[in-house]
Every structure is written in C-alpha cells, then in structure tokens.
C-alpha positions in Angstrom: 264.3 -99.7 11.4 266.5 -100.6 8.5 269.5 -99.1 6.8 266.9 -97.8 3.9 264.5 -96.4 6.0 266.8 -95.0 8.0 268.3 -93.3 4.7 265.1 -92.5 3.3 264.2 -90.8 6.4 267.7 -88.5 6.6 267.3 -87.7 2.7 263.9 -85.9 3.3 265.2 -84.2 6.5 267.7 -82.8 4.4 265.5 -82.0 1.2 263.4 -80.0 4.0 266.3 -78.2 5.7 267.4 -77.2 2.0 263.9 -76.0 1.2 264.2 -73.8 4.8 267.6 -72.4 3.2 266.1 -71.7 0.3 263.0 -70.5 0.9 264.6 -67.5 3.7 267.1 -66.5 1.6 265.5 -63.6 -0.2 263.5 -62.3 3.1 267.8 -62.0 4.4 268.9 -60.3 1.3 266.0 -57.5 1.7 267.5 -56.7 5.3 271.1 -56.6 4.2 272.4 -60.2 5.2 274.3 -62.2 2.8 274.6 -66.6 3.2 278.6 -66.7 3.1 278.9 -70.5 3.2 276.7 -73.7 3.2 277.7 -77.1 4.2 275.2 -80.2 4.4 276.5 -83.0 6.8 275.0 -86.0 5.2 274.5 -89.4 7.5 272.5 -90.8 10.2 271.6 -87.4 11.6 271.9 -84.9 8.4 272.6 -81.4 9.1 272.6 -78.2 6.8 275.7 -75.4 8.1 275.1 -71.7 7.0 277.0 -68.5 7.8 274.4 -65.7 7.4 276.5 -62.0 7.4 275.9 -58.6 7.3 277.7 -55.3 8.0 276.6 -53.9 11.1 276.3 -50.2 10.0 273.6 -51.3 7.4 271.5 -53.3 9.4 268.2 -52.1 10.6 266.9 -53.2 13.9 263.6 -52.3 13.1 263.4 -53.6 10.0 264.5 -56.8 11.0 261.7 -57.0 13.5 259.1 -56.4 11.1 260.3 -59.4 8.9 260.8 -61.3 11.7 257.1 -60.5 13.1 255.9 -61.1 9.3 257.1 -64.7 9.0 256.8 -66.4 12.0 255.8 -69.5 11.2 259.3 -70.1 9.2 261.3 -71.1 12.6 264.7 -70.9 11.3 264.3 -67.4 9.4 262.9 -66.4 12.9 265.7 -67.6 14.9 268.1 -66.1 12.5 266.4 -62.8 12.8 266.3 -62.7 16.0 269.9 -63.6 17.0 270.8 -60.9 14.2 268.2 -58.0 16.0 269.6 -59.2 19.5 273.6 -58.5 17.5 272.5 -55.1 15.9 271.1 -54.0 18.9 274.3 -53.8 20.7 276.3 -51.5 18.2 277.6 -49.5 21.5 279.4 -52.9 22.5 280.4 -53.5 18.7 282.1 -50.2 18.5 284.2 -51.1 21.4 284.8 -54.0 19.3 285.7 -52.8 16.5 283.4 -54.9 15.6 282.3 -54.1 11.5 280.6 -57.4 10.4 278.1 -59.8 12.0 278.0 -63.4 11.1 275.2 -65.8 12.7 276.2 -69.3 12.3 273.1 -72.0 12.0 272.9 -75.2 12.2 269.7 -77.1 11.3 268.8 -80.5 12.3 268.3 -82.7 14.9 269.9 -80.3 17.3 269.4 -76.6 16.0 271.1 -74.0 17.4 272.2 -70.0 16.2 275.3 -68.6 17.2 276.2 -65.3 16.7 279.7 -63.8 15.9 281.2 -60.4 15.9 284.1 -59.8 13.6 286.4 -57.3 13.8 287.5 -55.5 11.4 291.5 -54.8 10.4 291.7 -51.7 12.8 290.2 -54.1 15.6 292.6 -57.2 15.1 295.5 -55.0 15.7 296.8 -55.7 12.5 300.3 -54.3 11.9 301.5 -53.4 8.1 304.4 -56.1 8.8 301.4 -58.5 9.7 299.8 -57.4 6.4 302.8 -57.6 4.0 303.1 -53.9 3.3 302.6 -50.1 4.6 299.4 -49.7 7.0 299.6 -45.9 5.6 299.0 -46.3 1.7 301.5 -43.2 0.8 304.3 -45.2 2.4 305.8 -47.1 0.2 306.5 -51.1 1.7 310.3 -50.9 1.2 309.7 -48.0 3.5 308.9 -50.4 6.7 311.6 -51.2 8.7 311.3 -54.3 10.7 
C-alpha cells in the first residue's frame, strides 16, 4: 500500500469518527452531558479524543438507559452511555467522593476505548482558602487569612 492510499484511507476514518461525534451529540445534550474538549490525532492511525461531562446530581439513570436502548446501532453513543449509566449508578460511592462531575473520556479509532472519571468537587480536593488565593468563608475578608 502506498503513502496515498494509506492517507486516503486515514482521511475517511477520520471523516467517519467526526460524523460519529457529530451525529451523538444531541442524543448527550437531551440526558444532561456536555462534550468539553475534542482533539483529532491525524496520521497513520487517526484518532478523534472527546471529554463527554455531566453533573452527577442531574443525570438520570433511567433515562440514560432508554437512549442507550433506543440507539444501539450507533456503537460509540452506546459505549458512552453505558460507561455514563455504570458512573451514575454509583452516586453512594460518588458522595464518598465528593465526587460532583462525571467526565467519560473516548477515544475512537483503531483502538477504542471509554474511560470514566470522577471529579471532585472543591470541598473534595481539600482545597484550602490559602490554596485558593482568598477566604474559603466569603464574609471573611482575604487580608483576614493568616498564613
């Protein structure tokens, strides 16, 4: 195979991973998920990078279920549903957390794979007000703190 096949080969894997994107993103809006970044790896094996997020208080399990069931023939909305259900459905372990946001990371191409994040919110990092630059309590003024 040849450098222009070989091109002409990785440019329509990429046009159909960017269709996949594209094509998802309203069924994620309508359960409360957001796409927070997108990154396309171009070359020999081209790759499209999202960061699909939502706050765990406002997403449904059910909901999610029944637009996962709904469009199972679109494999990478599926995938991202599911790792998102699997997330919601442990909110006990998420509160334990602190856990307020879930972010599923995709990656489609060759290799595809989901991962799923928990993030914490400030109350869960430990954050200090020293680490923030000013008063954790808002009616303390910041040349209040003392280090």
């Amino acid at each position: 195979m040849n450098a222009v096949a070989i091109m002409t080969n990785a440019k329509k894997k990429m046009e159909k991973f960017l269709d996949d994107v594209n094509s998802m993103l309203p069924q994620l809006r309508s359960v409360g998920l957001s796409v927070k970044d997108v990154a396309v790896d171009v070359g020999v094996l081209p790759s499209v990078r999202l960061i699909v997020s939502g706050s765990v208080r406002s997403l449904d399990p059910e909901k999610i279920r029944h637009l996962r069931e709904a469009h199972k023939e679109n494999r990478v909305l599926t995938a991202v549903l599911r790792a998102v259900e699997t997330a919601v459905n442990f909110k006990e372990l998420l509160r334990t957390l602190a856990a307020d946001t879930v972010e599923v990371h995709v990656r489609l191409g060759v290799l595809f794979n989901v991962t799923v994040h928990f993030v914490p919110g400030q109350e869960g990092l430990g954050v200090t007000a020293l680490e923030t630059g000013g008063a954790a309590d808002s009616s303390i003024p910041p040349s209040a703190v003392v280090a």
